[in-house]
FIVO-713193 format. One line per field, with one value per residue (C-alpha): residue number from 1; residue in three letters; x, y, z. Coordinates in Angstrom, 1 decimal. Example, Ala and Ser with C-alpha at 12.3 -4.5 7.8 and 13.67 -1.06 7.14 Angstrom:
n (1,2)
res (ALA,SER)
u (12.3,13.7)
v (-4.5,-1.1)
w (7.8,7.1)
This chain:
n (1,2,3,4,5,6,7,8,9,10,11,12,13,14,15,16,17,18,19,20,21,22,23,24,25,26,27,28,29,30,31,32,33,34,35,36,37,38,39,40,41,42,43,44,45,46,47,48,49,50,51,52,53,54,55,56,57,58,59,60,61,62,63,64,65,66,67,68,69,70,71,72,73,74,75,76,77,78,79,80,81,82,83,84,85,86,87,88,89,90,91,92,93,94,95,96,97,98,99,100,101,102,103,104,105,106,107,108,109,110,111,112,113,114,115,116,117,118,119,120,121,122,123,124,125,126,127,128,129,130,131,132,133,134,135,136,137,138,139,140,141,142,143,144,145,146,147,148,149,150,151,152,153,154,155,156,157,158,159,160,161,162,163,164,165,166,167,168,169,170,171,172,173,174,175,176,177,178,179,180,181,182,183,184,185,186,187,188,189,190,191,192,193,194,195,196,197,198,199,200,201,202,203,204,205,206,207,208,209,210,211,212,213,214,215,216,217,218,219,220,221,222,223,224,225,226,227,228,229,230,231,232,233,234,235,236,237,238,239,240,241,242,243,244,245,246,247,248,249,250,251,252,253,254,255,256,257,258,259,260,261,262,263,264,265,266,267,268,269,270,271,272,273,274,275,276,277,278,279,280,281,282,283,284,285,286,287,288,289,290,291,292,293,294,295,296,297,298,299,300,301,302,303,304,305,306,307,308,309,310,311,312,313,314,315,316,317,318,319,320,321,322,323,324,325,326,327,328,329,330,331,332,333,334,335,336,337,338,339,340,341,342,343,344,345,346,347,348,349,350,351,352,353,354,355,356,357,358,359,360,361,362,363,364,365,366,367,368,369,370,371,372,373,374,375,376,377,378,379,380,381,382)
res (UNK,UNK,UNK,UNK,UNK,UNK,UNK,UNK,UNK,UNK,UNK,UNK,UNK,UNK,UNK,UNK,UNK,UNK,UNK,UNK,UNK,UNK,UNK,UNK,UNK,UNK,UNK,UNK,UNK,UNK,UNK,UNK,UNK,UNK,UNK,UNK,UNK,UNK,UNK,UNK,UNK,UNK,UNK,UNK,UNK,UNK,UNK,UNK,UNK,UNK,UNK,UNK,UNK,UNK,UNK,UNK,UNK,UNK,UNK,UNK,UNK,UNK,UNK,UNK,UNK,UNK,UNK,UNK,UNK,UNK,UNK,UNK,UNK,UNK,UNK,UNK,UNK,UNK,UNK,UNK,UNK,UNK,UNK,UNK,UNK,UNK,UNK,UNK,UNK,UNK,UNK,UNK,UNK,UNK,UNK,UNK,UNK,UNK,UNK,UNK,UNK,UNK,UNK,UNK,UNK,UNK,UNK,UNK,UNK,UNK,UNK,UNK,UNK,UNK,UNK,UNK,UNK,UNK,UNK,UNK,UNK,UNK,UNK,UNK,UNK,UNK,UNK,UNK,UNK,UNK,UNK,UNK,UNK,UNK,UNK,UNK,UNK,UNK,UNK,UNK,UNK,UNK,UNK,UNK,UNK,UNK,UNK,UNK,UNK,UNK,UNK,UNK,UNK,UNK,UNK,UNK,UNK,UNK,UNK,UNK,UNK,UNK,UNK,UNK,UNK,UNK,UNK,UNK,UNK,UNK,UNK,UNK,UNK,UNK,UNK,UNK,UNK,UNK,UNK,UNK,UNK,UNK,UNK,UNK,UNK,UNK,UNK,UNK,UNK,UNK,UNK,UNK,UNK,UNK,UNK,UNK,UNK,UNK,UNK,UNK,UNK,UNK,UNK,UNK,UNK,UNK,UNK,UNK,UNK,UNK,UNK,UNK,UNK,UNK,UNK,UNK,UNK,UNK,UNK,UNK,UNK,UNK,UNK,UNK,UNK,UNK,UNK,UNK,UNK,UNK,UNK,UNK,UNK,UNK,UNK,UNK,UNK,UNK,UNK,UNK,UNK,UNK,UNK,UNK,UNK,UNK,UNK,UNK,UNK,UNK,UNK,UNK,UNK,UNK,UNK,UNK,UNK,UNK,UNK,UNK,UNK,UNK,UNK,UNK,UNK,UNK,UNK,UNK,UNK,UNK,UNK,UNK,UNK,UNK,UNK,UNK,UNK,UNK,UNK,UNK,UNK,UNK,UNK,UNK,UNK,UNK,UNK,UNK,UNK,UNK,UNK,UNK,UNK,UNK,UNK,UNK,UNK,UNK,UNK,UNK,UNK,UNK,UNK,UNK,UNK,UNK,UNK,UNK,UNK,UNK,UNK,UNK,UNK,UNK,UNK,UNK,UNK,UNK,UNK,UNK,UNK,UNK,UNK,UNK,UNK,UNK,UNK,UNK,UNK,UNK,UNK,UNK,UNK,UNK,UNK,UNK,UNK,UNK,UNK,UNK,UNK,UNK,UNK,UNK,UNK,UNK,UNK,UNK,UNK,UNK,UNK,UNK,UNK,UNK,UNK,UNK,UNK,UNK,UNK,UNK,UNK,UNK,UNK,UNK,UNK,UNK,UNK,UNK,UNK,UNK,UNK,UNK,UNK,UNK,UNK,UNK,UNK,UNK,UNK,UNK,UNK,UNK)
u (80.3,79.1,79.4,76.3,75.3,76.2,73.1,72.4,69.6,68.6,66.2,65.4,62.0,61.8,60.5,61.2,65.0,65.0,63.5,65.9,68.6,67.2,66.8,70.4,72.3,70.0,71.7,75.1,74.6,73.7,70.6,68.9,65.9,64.4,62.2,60.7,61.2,63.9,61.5,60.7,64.6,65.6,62.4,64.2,67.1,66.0,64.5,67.7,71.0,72.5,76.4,75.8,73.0,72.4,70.6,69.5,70.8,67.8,64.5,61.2,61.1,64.5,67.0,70.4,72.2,70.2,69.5,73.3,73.3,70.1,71.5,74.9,73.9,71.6,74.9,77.9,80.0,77.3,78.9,76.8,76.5,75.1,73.7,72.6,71.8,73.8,77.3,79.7,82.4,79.9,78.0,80.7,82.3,79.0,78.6,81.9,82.1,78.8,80.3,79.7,82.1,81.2,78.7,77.7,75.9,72.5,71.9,73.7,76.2,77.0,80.4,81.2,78.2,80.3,84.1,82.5,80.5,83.4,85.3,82.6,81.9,85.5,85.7,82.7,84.6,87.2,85.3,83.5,87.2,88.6,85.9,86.0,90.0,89.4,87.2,89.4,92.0,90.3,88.8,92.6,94.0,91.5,92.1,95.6,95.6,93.5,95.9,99.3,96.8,96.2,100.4,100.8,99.1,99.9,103.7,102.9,101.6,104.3,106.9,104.9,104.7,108.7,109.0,107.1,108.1,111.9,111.5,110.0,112.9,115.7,114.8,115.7,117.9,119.7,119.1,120.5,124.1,124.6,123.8,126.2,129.2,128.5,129.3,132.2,133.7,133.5,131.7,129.0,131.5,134.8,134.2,135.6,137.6,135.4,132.1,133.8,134.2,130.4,129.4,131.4,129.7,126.2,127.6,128.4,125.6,123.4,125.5,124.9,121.0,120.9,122.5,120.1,117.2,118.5,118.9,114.9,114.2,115.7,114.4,111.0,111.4,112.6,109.8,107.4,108.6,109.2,113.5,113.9,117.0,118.8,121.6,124.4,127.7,130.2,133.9,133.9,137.0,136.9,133.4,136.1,138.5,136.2,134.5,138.2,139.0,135.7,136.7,140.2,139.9,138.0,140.8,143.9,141.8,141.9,145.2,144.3,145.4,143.2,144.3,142.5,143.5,141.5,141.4,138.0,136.6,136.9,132.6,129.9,126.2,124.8,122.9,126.2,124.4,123.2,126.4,128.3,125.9,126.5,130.2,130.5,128.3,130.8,133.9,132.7,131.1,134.9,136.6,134.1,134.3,138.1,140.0,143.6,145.2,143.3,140.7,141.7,138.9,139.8,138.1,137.8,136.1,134.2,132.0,131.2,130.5,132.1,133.0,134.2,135.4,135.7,137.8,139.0,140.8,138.1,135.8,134.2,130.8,129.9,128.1,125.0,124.7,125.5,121.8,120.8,123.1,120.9,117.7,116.3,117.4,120.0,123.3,125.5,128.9,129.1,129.8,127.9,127.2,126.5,129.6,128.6,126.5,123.6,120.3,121.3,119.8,123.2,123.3,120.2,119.8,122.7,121.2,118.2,119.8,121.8,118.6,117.3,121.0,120.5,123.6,124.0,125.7,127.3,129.6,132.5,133.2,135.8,134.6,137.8,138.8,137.8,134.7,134.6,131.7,131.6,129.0,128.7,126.7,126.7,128.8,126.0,125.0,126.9)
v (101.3,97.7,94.8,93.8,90.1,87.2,85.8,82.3,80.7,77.0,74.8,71.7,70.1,69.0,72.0,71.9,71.0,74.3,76.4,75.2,75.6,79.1,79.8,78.9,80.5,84.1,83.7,83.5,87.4,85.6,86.7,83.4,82.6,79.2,77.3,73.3,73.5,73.8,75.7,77.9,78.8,79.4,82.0,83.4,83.6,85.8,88.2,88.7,88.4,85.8,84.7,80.6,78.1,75.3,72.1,69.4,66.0,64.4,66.2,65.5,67.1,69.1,67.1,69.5,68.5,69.6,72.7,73.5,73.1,75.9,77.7,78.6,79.3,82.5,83.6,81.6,83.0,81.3,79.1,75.6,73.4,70.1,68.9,65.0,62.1,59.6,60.4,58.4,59.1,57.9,61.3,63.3,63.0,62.9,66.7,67.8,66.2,68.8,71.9,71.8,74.0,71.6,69.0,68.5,65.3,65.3,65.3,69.0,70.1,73.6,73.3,71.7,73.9,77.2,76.5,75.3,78.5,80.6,79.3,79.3,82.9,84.0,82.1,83.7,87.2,85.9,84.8,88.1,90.0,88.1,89.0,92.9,92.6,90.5,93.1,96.2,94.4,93.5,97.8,98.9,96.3,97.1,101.0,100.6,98.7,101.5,103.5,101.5,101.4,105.0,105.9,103.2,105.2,108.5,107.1,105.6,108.8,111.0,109.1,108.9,112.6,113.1,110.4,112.6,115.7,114.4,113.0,116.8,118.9,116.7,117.6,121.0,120.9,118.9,121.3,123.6,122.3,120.6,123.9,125.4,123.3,124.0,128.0,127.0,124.5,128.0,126.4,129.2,132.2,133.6,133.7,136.3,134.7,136.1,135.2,131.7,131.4,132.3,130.1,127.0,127.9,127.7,124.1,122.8,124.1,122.5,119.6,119.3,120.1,117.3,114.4,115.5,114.8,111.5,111.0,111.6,109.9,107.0,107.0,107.8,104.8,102.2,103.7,102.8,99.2,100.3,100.0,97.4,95.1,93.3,91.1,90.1,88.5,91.9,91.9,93.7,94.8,97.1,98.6,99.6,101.0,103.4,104.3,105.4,107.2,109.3,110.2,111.2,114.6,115.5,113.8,115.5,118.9,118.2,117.0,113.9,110.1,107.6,104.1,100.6,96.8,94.1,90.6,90.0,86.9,87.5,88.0,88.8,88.4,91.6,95.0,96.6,100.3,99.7,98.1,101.1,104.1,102.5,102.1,105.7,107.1,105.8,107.1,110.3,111.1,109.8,112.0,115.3,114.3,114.1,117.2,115.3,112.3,109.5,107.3,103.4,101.0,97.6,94.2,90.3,87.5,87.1,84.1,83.7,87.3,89.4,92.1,95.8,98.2,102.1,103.9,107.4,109.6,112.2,113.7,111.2,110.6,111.0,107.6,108.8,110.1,106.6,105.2,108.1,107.7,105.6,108.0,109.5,113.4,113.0,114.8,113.9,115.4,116.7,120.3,122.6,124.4,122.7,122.6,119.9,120.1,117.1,116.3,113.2,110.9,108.8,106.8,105.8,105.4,102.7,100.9,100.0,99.8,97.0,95.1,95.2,93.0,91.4,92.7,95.1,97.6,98.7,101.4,101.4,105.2,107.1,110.8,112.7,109.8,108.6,106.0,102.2,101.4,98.0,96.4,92.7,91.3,87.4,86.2,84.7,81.3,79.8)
w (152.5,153.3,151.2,149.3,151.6,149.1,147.2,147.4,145.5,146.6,144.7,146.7,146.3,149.9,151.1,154.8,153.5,151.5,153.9,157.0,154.8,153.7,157.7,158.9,155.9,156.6,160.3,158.3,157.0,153.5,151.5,150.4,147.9,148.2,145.4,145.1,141.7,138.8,136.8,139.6,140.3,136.5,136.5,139.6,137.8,135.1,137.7,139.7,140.2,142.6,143.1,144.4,143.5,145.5,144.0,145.1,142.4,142.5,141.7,139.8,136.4,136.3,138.3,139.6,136.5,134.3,136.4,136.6,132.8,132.5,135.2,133.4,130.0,132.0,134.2,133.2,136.4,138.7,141.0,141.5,144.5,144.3,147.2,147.3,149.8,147.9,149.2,146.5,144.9,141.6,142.3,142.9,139.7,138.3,139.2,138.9,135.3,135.1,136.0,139.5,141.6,144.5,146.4,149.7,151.4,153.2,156.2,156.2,159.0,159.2,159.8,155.9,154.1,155.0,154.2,150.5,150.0,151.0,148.4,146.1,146.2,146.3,143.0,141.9,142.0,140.6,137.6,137.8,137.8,135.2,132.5,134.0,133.2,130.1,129.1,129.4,127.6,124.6,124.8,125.2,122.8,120.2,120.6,120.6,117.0,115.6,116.9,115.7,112.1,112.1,112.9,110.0,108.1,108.7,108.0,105.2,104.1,105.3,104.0,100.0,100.9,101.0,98.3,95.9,96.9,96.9,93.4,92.2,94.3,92.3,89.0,88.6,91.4,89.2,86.3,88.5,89.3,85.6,84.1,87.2,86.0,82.3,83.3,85.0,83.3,80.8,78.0,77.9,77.8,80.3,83.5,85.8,89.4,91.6,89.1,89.1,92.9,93.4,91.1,92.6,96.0,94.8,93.0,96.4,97.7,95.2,95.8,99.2,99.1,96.7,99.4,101.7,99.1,98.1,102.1,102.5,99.4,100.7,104.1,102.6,100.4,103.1,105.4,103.0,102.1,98.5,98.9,96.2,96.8,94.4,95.6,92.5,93.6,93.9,94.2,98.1,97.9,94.6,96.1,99.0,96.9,95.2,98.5,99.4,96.4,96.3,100.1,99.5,98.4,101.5,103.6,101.8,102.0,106.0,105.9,107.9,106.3,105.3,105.1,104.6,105.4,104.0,104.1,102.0,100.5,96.6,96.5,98.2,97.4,98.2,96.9,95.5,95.4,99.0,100.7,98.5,100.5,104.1,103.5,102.2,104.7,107.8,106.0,105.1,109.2,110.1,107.7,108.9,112.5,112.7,112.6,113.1,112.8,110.4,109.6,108.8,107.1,107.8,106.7,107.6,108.7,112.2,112.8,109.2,108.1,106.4,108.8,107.6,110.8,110.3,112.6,113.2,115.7,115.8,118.8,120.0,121.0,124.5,126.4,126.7,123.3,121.5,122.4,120.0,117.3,115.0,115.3,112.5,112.4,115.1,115.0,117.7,117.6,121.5,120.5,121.9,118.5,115.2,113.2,111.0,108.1,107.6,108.5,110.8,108.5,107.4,110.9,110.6,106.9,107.3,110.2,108.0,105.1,106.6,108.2,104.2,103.7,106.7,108.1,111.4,112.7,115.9,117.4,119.7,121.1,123.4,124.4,122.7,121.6,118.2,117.1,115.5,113.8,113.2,110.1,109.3,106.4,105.6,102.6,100.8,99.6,96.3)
């Protein structure tokens, strides 16, 4: 299909100027529309669509600047010519300093007129492009913050969904296992061994059901922006200690060691409940993702943090799995069934956790190997 020709509107009001210049340009495959008049051209203007305007500077009633001026405010993408007998550099800047794109001198020669209106209409599309594209991306950036507003949202509603309906699934799942351990602790009456060893099953399993809530109520409540932080000055290393002795019946059941070094400062000013839940989150996966051998929980000072590394001799994780580790509901143990119990929430409930104490988290894995995960968090100000 052919291009449209280029339109040129020219306002001189020396006629026989205007209409040679209309002539010549027509021979030039441009479409040209000639008025005596500023008044004459804006009208024009109004009627039609054109891409250049020539002007003449100097012109009874409406001079060229003035014109230009008029001109713009109808099409601001119009590219303007001057065109003027007074060939100074006075005028020049004079209609440059107007908006011009150009000027060219009287008497006219061809050979000048046409380089400048090539580059005048090139920079017409271009002006012409740039709104198109300017355009569209105010469109797509306004429909993608309705759409970053309306996934806000839903979260925001998801995660006040699992909030609630964590906080009503832990109170008679709660009832549940105290009233569990009251029957087998034998307070409400002898209990037979097979009665008891039923009943300690649906304890663990109430146990377990309840980690998971907690685990969504957490998430839920970080999700939200409701986690609420308070940072005291702890002792680091008892919070340590009892993260080890909670762990070490799980270890001696597998038969596997567990072991820690530290070299700590004597406090830390962080959320003690927080740092407490990361810490025992890493050494419980080692523990259940090592079958032989031991996990070691060592602790110093690197680059002015305080830096705590978990390590264990277990599976592994595979290298392409350790992008996903720190997804929400990921489970990456590279078995091929799933042998371990959890809703692949801990990972990931740590790494944010640790964003909350401005601290991070990173992991350093051997397929068959054994993992390090490595947390920092900064020692706090006195």
């Amino acid at each position: 299909m052919a291009k449209a020709p280029v339109r040129i509107l020219i306002v001189d009001d020396e006629a026989p100027h205007m209409r040679a210049l209309c002539d010549t340009l027509q021979d030039h495959q441009f479409y040209t529309a000639g008025f005596t008049s500023g008044e004459a051209g804006l009208a024009a203007l109004r009627e039609a669509r054109y891409d250049l305007l020539l002007a003449d500077l100097m012109m009874p009633g409406m001079d060229g600047i003035t014109l230009l001026h008029e001109a713009q405010k109808i099409d601001p993408h119009l590219c303007c010519i001057i065109m003027t007998g007074e060939g100074t550099v006075s005028t020049a800047v004079r209609a440059m300093k107007a908006g011009a794109f150009d000027y060219i001198l009287k008497p006219f020669k061809l050979s000048v007129i046409l380089p400048v209106l090539t580059r005048a209409v090139e920079t017409r599309r271009l002006r012409v492009r740039n709104e198109r594209l300017e355009k569209a991306v105010r469109r797509r950036s306004e429909e993608l913050a309705r759409a970053n507003e309306e996934l806000q949202q839903s979260s925001r509603h998801k995660s006040e969904f699992l909030a609630n309906m964590s906080h009503e699934l832990r109170t008679p799942l709660n009832s549940i296992i105290g009233f569990t351990e009251f029957i087998i602790d034998g307070k409400s009456g002898p209990l037979g061994e097979k009665q008891k060893s039923q009943l300690e099953m649906v304890h663990a399993s109430g146990k377990h059901l309840l980690n998971l809530i907690n685990d969504l109520l957490d998430v839920s409540k970080i999700e939200a922006g409701k986690a609420e932080v308070f940072k005291e000055w702890i002792p680091l290393v008892s919070v340590v200690e009892e993260v080890m002795r909670t762990i070490a019946p799980m270890a001696a059941g597998k038969g596997i060691t567990l072991e820690f070094a530290l070299d700590l400062p004597d406090s830390v000013h962080t959320d003690r409940r927080m740092f407490f839940q990361v810490l025992l989150n890493l050494v419980n996966n080692a523990v259940k993702f090592t079958d032989r051998g031991g996990v070691k929980v060592s602790g110093g000072m690197h680059r002015g943090r305080v830096r705590i590394e978990v390590a264990d001799s277990g599976i592994g994780i595979k290298p392409e799995s350790v992008a996903k580790l720190f997804e929400a509901f990921r489970q990456v143990d590279g078995s091929s069934t799933r042998r371990h119990e959890g809703t692949g929430l801990g990972l990931y409930l740590c790494k944010r956790i640790l964003a909350l104490l401005d601290g991070d988290i990173s992991v350093q894995s051997e397929y068959g190997s054994g993992s390090r995960f490595m947390i920092s968090i900064p020692i706090g100000r006195s």
